[in-house]
N, C-alpha and C positions, 0 to 999 in steps of 0.2 A: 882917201884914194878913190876914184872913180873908175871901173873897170867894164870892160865887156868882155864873156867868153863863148868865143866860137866855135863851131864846129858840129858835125852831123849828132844823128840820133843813135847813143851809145859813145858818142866822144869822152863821154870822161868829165862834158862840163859839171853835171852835176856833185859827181865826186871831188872838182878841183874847189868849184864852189862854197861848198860846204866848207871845206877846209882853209880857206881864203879868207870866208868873211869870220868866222870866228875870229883867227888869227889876228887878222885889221879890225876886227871887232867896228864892223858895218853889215849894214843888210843885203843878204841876200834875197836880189829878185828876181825869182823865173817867172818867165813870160808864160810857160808852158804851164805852173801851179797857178797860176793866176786866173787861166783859162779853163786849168780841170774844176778849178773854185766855184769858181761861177757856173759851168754847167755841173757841178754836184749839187748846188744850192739852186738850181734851176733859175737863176736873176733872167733879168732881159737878156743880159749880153749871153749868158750860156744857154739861152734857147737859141740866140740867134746866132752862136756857133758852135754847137756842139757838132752838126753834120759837118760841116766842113774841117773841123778839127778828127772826128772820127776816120775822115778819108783821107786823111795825112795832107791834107791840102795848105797852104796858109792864107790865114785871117787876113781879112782887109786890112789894105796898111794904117787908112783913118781911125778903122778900129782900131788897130795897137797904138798907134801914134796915140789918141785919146785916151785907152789904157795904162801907155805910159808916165802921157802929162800927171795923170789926179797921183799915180804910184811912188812918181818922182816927187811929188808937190808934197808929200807925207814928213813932216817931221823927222822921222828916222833916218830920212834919205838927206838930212842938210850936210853932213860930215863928210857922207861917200855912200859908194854903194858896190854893190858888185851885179851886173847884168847878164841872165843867165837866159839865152834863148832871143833874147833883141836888141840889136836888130836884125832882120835877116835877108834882107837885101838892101842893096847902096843907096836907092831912095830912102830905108828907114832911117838908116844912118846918115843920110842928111838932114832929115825931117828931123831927128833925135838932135843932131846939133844945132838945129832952129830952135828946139828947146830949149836944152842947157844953155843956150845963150840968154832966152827969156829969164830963167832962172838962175841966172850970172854961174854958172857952172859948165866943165868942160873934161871930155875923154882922159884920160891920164894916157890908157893901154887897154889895144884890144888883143886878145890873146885867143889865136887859132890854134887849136888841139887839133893838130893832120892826123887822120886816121886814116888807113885803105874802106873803100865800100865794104869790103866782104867783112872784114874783123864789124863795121859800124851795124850790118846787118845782122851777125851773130851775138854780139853785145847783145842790143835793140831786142833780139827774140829770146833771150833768160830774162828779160825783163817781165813783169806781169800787170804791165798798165793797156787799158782797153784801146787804146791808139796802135798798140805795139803789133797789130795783126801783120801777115809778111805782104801783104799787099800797100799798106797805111802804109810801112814801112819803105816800103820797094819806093813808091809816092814820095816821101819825105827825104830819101836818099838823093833822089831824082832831081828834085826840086835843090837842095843842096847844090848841087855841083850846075844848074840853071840859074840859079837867081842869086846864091849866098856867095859863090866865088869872086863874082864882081867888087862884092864888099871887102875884100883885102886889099884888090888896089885904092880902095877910098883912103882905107887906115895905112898902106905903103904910104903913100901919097903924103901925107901927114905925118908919114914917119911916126906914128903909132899904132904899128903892128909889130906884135910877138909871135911870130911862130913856134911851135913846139912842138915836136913827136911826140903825141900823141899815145901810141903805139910800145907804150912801156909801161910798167908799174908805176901805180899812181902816186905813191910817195918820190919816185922820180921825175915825174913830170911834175909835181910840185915845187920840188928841189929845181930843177930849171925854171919855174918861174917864180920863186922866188929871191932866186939868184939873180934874175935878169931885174926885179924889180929894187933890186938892194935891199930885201929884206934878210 
């Protein structure tokens, strides 16, 4: 199974994530650990965004588009995978199906965790990751409902999107998307 899960900073992707790929027993890949990776390891790529990632900003698209190719091209990833953070607006998610086409592979389900701003902002600040400042934050929210919205009508549009509230205990939004995917 091929997945993507959307939604702001403090949605709940990470927790649904976890919990997904275990189950479908595939990898789990944040776009967001991939990127703290690289600049804790200081590589090319995490000098050359660490400041843009710290100001809640988002990364070049060619950069994640590239990011993704080598991450998806991985062995692990031949079965399925679950996408956790990308794409995050409707050009990636084009770009991302220019891919999976190259690599004869295709969306299953993208699944939006609706949250309100305020709950995503409150999440986001019990959190204790160095992006999570209320500014980065405020940044990342922003950008959310500017660029990442557009991306539901790509997956409407295809008739693969799942929306979900979000806005509930995580063992139930589980249970609805697990439900919705016939698991």
């Amino acid at each position: 199974m091929r997945l993507i899960l959307l939604g702001g900073p403090g949605a709940g992707k990470g927790t649904q994530a976890k919990r997904l790929s275990q189950s479908l027993a595939i990898p789990w890949i944040s776009s967001g650990d991939l990127l703290h990776g690289a600049i804790a390891a200081q590589t090319d790529l995490g000098k050359a965004v660490q400041t843009t990632v710290e100001q809640g900003e988002f990364v070049k698209d060619e950069t994640m588009i590239a990011l993704m190719r080598d991450r998806l091209g991985q062995p692990d990833a031949n079965q399925g995978w679950l996408l956790d953070g990308y794409p995050r607006t409707a050009f990636q998610a084009e770009e991302l199906d220019f891919l999976l086409d190259d690599i004869q592979q295709q969306v299953d389900q993208a699944i939006w965790l609706d949250v309100p701003k305020a709950v995503l902002m409150e999440r986001s600040l019990g959190r204790s990751r160095s992006d999570d400042n209320p500014e980065a934050l405020k940044r990342r929210i922003e950008l959310l409902y500017e660029k990442t919205l557009a991306m539901l009508d790509y997956y409407g549009y295809r008739q693969k999107l799942l929306k979900v509230d979000g806005n509930q205990p995580p063992a139930t939004v589980e249970a609805a998307i697990r439900k919705h995917l016939g698991l």
